[in-house]
MDAnalysis code that builds the backbone (N, CA, C; Angstrom):
import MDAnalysis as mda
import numpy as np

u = mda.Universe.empty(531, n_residues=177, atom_resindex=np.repeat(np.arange(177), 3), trajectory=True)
u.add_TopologyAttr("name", ["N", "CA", "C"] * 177)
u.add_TopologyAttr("resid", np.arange(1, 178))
u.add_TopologyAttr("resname", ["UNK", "UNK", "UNK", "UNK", "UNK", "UNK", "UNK", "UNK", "UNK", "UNK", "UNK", "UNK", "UNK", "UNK", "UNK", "UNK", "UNK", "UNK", "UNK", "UNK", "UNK", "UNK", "UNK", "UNK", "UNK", "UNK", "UNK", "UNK", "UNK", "UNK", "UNK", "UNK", "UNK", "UNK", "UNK", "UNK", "UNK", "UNK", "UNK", "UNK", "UNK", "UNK", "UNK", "UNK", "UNK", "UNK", "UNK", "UNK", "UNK", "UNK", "UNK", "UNK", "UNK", "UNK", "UNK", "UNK", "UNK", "UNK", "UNK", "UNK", "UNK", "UNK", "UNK", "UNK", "UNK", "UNK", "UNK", "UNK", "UNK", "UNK", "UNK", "UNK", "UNK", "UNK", "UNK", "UNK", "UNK", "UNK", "UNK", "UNK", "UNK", "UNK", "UNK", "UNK", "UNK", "UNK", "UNK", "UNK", "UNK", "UNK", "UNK", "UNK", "UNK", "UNK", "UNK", "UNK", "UNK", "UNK", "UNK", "UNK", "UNK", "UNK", "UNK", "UNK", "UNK", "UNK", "UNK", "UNK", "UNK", "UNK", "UNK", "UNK", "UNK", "UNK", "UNK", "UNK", "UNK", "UNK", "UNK", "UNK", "UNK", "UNK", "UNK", "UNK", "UNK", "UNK", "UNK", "UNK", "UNK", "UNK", "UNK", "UNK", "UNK", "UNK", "UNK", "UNK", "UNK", "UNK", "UNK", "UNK", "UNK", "UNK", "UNK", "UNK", "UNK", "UNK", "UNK", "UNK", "UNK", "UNK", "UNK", "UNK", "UNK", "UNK", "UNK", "UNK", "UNK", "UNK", "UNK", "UNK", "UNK", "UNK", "UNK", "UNK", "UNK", "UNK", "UNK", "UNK", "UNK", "UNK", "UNK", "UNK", "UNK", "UNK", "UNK", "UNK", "UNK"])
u.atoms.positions = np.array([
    [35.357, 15.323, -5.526],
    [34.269, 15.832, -6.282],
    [33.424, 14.734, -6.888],
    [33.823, 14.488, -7.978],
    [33.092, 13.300, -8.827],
    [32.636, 11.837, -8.165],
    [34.300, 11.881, -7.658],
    [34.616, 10.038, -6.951],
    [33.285, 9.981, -6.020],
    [33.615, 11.438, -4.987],
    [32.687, 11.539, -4.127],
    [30.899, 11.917, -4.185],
    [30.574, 11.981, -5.066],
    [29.263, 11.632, -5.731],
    [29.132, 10.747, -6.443],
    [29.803, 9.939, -6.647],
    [29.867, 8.395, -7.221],
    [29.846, 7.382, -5.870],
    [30.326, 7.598, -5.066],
    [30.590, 7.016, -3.686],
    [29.368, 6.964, -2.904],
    [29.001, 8.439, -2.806],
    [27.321, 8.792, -2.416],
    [26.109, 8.120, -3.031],
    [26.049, 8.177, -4.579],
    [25.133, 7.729, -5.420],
    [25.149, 5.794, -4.984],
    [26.608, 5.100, -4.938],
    [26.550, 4.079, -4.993],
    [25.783, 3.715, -3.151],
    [26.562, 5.072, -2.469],
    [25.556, 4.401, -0.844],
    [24.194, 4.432, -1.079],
    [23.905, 5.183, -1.437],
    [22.697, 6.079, -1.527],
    [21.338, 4.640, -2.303],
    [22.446, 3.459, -3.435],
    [22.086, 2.572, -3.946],
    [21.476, 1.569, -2.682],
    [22.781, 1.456, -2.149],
    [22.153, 0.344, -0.857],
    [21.952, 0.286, 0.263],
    [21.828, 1.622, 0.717],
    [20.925, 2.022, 1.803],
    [19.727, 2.172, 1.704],
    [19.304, 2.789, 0.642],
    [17.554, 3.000, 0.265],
    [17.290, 2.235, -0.617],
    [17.827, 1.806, -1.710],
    [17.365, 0.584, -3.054],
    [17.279, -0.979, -2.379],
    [17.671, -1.772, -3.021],
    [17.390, -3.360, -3.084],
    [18.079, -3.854, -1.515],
    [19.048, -3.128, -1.190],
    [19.557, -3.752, 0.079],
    [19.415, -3.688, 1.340],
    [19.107, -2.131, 1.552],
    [18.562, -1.826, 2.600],
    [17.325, -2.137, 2.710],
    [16.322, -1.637, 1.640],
    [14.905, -2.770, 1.807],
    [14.617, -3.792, 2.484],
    [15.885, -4.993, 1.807],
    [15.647, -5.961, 2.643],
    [16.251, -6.575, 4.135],
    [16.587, -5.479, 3.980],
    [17.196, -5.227, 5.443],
    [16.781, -4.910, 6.281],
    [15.607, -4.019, 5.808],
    [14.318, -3.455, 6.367],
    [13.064, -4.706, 6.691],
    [13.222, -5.111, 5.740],
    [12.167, -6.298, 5.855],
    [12.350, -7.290, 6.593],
    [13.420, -8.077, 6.323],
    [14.610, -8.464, 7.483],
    [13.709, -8.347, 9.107],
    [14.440, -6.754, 9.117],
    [14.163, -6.791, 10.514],
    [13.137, -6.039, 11.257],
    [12.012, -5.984, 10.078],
    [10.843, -5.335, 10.661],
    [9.495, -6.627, 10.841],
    [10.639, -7.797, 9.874],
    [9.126, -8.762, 9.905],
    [9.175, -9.608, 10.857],
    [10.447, -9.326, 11.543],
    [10.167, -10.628, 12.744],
    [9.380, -9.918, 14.023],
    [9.040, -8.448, 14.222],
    [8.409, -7.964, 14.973],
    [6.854, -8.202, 15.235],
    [6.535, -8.590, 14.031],
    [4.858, -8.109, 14.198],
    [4.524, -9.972, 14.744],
    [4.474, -10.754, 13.936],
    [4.330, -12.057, 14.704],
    [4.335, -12.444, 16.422],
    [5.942, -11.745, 16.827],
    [6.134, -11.857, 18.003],
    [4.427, -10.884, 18.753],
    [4.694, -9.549, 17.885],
    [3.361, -8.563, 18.797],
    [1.572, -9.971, 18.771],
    [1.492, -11.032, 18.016],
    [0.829, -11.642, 17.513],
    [0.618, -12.349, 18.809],
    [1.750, -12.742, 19.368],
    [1.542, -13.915, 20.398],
    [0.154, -13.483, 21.996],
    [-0.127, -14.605, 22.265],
    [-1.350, -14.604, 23.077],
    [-1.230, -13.902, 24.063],
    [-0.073, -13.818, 24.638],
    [0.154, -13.287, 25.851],
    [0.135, -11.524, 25.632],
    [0.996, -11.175, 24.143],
    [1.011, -9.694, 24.276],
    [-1.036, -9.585, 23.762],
    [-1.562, -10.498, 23.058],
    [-2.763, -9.834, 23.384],
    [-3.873, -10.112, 24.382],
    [-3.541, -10.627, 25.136],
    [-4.111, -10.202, 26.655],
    [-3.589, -9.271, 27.297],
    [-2.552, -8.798, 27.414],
    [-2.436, -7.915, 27.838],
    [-2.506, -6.613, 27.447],
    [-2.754, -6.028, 25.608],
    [-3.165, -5.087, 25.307],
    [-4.737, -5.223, 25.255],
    [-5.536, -6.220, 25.547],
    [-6.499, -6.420, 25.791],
    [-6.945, -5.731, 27.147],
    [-6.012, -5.497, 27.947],
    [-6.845, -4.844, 29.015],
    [-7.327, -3.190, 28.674],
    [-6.407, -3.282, 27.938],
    [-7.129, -1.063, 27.622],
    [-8.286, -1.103, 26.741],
    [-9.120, -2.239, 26.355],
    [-10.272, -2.767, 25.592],
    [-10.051, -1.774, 24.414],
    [-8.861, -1.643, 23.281],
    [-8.597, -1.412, 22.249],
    [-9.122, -2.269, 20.822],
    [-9.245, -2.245, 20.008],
    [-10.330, -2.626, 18.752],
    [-8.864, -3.492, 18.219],
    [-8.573, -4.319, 17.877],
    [-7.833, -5.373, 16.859],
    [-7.328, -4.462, 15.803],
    [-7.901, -4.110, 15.217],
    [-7.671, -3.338, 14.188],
    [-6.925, -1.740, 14.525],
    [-7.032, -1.302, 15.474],
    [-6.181, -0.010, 16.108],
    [-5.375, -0.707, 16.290],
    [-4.748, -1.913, 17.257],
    [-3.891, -2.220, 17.635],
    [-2.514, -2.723, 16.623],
    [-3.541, -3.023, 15.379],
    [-2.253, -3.379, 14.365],
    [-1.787, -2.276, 13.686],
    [-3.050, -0.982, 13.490],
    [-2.594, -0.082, 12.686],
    [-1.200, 0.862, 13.638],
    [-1.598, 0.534, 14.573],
    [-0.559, 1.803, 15.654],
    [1.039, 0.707, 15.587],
    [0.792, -0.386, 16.048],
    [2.026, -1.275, 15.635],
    [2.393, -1.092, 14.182],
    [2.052, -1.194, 13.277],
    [2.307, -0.782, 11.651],
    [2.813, 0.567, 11.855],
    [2.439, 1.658, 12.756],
    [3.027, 3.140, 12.863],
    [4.010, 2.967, 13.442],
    [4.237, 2.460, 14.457],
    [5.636, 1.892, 15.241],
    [6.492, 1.493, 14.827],
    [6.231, 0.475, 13.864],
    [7.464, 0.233, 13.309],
    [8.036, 1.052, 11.927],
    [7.106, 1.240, 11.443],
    [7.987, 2.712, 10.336],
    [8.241, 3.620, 10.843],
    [7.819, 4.805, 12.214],
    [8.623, 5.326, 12.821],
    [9.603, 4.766, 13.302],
    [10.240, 3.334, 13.595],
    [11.549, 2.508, 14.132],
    [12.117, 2.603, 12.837],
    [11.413, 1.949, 11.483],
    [12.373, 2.517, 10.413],
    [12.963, 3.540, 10.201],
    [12.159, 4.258, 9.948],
    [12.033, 5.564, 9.967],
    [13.770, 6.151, 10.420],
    [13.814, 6.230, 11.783],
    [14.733, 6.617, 12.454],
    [15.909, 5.549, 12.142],
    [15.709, 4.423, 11.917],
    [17.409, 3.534, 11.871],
    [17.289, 4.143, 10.097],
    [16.957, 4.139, 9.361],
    [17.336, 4.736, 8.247],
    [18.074, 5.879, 8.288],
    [17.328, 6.869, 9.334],
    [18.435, 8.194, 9.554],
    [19.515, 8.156, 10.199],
    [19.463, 7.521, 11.027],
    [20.587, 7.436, 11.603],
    [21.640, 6.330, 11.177],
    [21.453, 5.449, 10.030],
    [22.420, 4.572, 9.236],
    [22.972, 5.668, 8.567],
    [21.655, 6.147, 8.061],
    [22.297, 7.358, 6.103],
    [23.006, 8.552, 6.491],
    [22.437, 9.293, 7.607],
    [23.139, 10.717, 8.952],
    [24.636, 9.994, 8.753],
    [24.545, 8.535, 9.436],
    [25.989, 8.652, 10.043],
    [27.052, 8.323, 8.234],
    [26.114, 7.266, 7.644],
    [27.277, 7.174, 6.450],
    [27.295, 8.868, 5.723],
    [26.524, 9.764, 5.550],
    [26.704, 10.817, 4.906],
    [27.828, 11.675, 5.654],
    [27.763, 11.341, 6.898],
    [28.515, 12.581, 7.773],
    [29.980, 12.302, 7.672],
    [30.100, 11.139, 7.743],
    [31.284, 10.303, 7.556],
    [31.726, 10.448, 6.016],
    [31.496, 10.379, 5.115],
    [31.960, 10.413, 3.886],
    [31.649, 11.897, 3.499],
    [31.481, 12.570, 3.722],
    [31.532, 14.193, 3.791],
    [33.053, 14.766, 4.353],
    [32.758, 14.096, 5.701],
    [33.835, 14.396, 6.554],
    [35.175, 14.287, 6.278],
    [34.855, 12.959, 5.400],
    [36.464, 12.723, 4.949],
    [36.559, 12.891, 3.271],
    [35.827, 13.165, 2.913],
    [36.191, 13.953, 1.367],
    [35.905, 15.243, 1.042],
    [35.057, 16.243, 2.250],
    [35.486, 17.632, 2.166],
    [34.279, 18.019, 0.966],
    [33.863, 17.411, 0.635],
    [32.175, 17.584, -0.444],
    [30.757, 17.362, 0.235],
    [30.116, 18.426, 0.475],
    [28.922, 17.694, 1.196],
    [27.555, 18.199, -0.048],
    [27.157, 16.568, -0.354],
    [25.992, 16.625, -1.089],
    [24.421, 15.959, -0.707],
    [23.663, 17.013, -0.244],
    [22.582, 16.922, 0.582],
    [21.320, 16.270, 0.159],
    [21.925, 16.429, -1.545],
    [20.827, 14.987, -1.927],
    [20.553, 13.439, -1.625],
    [21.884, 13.347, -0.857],
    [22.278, 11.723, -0.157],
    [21.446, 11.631, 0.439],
    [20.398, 12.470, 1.345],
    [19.494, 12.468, 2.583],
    [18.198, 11.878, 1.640],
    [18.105, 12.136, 0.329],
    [16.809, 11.564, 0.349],
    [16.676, 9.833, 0.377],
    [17.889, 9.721, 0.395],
    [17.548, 7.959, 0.430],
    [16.976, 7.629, 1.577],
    [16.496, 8.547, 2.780],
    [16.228, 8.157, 4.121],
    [14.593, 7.938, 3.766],
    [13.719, 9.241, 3.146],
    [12.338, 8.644, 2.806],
    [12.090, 7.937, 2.034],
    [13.104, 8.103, 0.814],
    [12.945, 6.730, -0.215],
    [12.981, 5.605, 0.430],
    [13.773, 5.015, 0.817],
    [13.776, 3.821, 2.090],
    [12.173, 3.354, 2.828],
    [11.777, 5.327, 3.364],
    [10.460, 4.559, 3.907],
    [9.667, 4.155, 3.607],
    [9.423, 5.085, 1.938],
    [8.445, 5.195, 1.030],
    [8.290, 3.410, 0.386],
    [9.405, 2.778, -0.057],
    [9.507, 1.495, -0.259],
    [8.673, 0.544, 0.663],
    [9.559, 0.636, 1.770],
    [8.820, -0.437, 3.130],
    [7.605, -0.467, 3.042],
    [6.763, 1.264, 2.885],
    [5.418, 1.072, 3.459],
    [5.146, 0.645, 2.326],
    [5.198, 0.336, 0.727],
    [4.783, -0.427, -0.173],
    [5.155, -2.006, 0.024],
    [6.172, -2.687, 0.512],
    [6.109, -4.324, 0.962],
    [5.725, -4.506, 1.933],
    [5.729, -3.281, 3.030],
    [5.326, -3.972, 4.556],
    [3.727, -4.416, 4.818],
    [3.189, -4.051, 4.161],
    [1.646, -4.765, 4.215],
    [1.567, -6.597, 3.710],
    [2.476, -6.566, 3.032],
    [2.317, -7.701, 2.916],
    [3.117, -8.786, 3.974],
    [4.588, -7.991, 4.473],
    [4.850, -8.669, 5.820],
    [3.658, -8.723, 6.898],
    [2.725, -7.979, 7.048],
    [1.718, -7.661, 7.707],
    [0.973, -8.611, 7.819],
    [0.337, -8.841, 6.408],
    [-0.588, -9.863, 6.203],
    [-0.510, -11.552, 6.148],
    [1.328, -11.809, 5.780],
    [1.522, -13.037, 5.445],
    [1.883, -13.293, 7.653],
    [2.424, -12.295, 8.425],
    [2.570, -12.515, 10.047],
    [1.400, -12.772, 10.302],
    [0.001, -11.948, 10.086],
    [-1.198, -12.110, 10.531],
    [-1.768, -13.652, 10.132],
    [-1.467, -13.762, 8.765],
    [-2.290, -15.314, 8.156],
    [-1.541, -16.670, 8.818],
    [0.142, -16.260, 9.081],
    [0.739, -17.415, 9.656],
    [1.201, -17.523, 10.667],
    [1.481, -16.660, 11.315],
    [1.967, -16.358, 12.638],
    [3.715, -16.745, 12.372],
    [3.924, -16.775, 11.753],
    [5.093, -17.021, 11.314],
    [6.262, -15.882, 10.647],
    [7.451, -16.220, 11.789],
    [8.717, -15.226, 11.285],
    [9.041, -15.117, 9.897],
    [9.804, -16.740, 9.777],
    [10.256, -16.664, 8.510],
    [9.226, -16.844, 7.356],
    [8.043, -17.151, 7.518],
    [7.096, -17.446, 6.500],
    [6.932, -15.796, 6.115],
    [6.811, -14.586, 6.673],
    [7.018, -13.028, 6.903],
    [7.944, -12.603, 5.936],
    [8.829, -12.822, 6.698],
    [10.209, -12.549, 5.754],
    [10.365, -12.606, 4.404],
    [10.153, -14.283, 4.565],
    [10.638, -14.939, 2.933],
    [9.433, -14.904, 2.270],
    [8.495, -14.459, 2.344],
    [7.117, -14.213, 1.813],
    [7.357, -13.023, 1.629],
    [7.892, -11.773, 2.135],
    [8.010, -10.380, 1.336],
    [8.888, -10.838, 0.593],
    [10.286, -11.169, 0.912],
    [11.204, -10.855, 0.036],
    [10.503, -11.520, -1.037],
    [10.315, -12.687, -1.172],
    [10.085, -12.954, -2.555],
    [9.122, -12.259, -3.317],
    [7.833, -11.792, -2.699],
    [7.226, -10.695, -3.521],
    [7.707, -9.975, -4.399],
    [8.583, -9.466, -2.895],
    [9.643, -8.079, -4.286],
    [10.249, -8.863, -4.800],
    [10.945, -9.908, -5.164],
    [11.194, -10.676, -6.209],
    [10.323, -10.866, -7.007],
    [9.500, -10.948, -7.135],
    [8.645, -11.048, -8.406],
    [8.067, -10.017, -8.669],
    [7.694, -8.891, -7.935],
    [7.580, -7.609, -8.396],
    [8.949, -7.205, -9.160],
    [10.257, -7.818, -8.906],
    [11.360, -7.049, -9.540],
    [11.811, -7.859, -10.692],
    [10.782, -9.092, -11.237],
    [10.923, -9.683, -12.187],
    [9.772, -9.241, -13.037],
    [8.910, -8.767, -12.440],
    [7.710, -8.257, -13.697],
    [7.880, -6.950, -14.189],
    [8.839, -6.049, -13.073],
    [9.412, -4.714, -13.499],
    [10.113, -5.078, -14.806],
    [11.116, -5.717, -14.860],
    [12.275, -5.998, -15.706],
    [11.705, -6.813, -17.064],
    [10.470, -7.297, -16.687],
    [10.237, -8.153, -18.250],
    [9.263, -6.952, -18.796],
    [8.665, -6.133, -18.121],
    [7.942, -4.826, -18.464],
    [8.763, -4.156, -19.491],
    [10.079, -4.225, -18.983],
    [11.525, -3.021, -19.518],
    [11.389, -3.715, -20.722],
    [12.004, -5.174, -20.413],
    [12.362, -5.832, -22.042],
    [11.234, -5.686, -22.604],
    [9.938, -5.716, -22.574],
    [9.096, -6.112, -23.732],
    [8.784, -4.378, -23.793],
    [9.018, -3.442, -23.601],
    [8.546, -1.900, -24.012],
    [9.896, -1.336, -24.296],
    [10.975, -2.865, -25.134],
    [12.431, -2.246, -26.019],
    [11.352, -2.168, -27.066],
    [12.415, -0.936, -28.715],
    [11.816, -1.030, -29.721],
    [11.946, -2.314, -30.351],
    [12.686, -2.995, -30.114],
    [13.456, -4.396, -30.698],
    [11.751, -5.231, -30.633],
    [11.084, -5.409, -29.712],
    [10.234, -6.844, -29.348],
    [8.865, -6.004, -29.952],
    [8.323, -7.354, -30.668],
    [6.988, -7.356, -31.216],
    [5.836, -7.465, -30.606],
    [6.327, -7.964, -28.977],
    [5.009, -8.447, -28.703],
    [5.015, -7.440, -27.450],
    [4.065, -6.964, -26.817],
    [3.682, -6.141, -25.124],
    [3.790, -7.148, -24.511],
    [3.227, -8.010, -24.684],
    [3.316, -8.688, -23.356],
    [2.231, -8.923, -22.769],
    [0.910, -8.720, -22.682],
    [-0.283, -8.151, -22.037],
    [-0.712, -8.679, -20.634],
    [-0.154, -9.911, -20.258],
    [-0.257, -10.021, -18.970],
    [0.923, -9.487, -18.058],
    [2.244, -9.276, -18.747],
    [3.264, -8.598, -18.131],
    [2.786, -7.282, -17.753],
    [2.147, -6.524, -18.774],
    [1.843, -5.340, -19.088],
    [0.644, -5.010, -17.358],
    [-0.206, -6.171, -17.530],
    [-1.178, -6.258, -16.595],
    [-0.481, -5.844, -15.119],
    [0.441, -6.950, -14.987],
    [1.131, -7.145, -13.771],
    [2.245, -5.704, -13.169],
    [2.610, -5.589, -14.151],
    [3.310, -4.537, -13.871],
    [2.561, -2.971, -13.736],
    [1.204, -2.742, -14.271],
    [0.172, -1.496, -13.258],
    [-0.192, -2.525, -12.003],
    [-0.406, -3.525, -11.699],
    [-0.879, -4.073, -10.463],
    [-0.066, -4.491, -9.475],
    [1.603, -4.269, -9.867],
    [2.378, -4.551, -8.780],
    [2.996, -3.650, -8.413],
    [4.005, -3.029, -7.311],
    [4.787, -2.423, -7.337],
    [6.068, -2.499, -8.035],
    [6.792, -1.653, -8.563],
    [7.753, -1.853, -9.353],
    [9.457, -1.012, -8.912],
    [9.898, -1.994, -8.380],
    [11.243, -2.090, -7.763],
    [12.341, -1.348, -8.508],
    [11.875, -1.575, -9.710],
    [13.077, -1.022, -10.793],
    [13.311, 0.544, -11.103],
    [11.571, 0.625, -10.774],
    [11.307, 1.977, -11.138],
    [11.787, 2.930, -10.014],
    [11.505, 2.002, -9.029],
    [11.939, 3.016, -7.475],
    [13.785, 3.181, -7.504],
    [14.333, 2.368, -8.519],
    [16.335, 2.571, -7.832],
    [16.175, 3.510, -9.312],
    [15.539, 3.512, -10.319],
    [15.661, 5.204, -11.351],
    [15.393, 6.344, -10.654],
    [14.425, 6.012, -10.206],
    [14.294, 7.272, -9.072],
    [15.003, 7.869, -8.204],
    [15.673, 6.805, -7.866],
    [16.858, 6.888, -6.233],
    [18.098, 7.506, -7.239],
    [18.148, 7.227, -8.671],
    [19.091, 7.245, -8.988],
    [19.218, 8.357, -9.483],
    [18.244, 8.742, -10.115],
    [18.387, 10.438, -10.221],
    [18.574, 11.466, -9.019],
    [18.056, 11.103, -7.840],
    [18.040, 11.836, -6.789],
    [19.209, 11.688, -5.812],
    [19.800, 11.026, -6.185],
    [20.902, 10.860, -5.752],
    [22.575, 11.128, -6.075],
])
């Protein structure tokens, strides 16, 4: 009962929260660079397609590829821990759009840092650290809006409506889960 919604809640943590993210990012950012190289655009060059279709439909491609390894990671861990504790709680499934809902908030910027550098790991370690600092301006947001602190903060305050906020998305996961 309990254990087993404690078990769920904690998958449910790192399949769709901080781990799977970057797991996601991981292995969605070494794709688009490779689609970058000269050769794949001569050859989508022959269907005389616009640059700009061609990245948006690749950007659809690969969150439908998310998309589906999310379900079928979270399908198989839910089915499996159902299976063997005899509790099935169907709120576990939302970590599959939470998951997507995340990506498509960092994956533009894997997008943009593949497009500006042509580069894997410059991709990669250029999102992740984003959300690192999106998940450091979340958290100094938290501390400075305790009753304890005198001051807002006002460029924290700034940063945190202008960034995405990481912290806010695993409260979320965490209620729904």
């Amino acid at each position: 009962g309990k254990a087993a919604l404690f078990l769920e809640s904690l998958l449910g943590f790192f399949l769709a929260d901080w781990a799977g993210l970057l797991l996601a990012i991981v292995f969605t950012g070494g794709l688009l660079p490779e689609f970058l190289r000269a050769d794949w655009w001569n050859l989508l060059r022959l269907h005389q397609k616009s640059t700009a279709l061609m990245l948006v439909m690749k950007t659809i491609s690969i969150l439908l590829l998310s998309l589906g390894f999310a379900s079928l990671t979270t399908g198989i861990c839910w089915l499996a821990l159902n299976l063997g504790t005899g509790t099935w709680h169907p709120q576990f499934l939302w970590s599959i759009p939470m998951l997507c809902e995340q990506l498509m908030v960092f994956y533009p910027i894997s997008v943009f840092l593949a497009v500006w550098t042509r580069s894997t790991p410059v991709a990669i370690t250029g999102t992740i650290a984003f959300w690192g600092l999106c998940w450091l301006m979340n958290h100094a947001r938290m501390t400075f809006a305790l009753p304890e602190t005198v001051t807002s903060g006002g460029v924290v305050e700034l940063f945190y409506w202008l960034l995405p906020k990481p912290i806010d998305f695993s409260l979320i996961m965490a209620d729904l889960t």
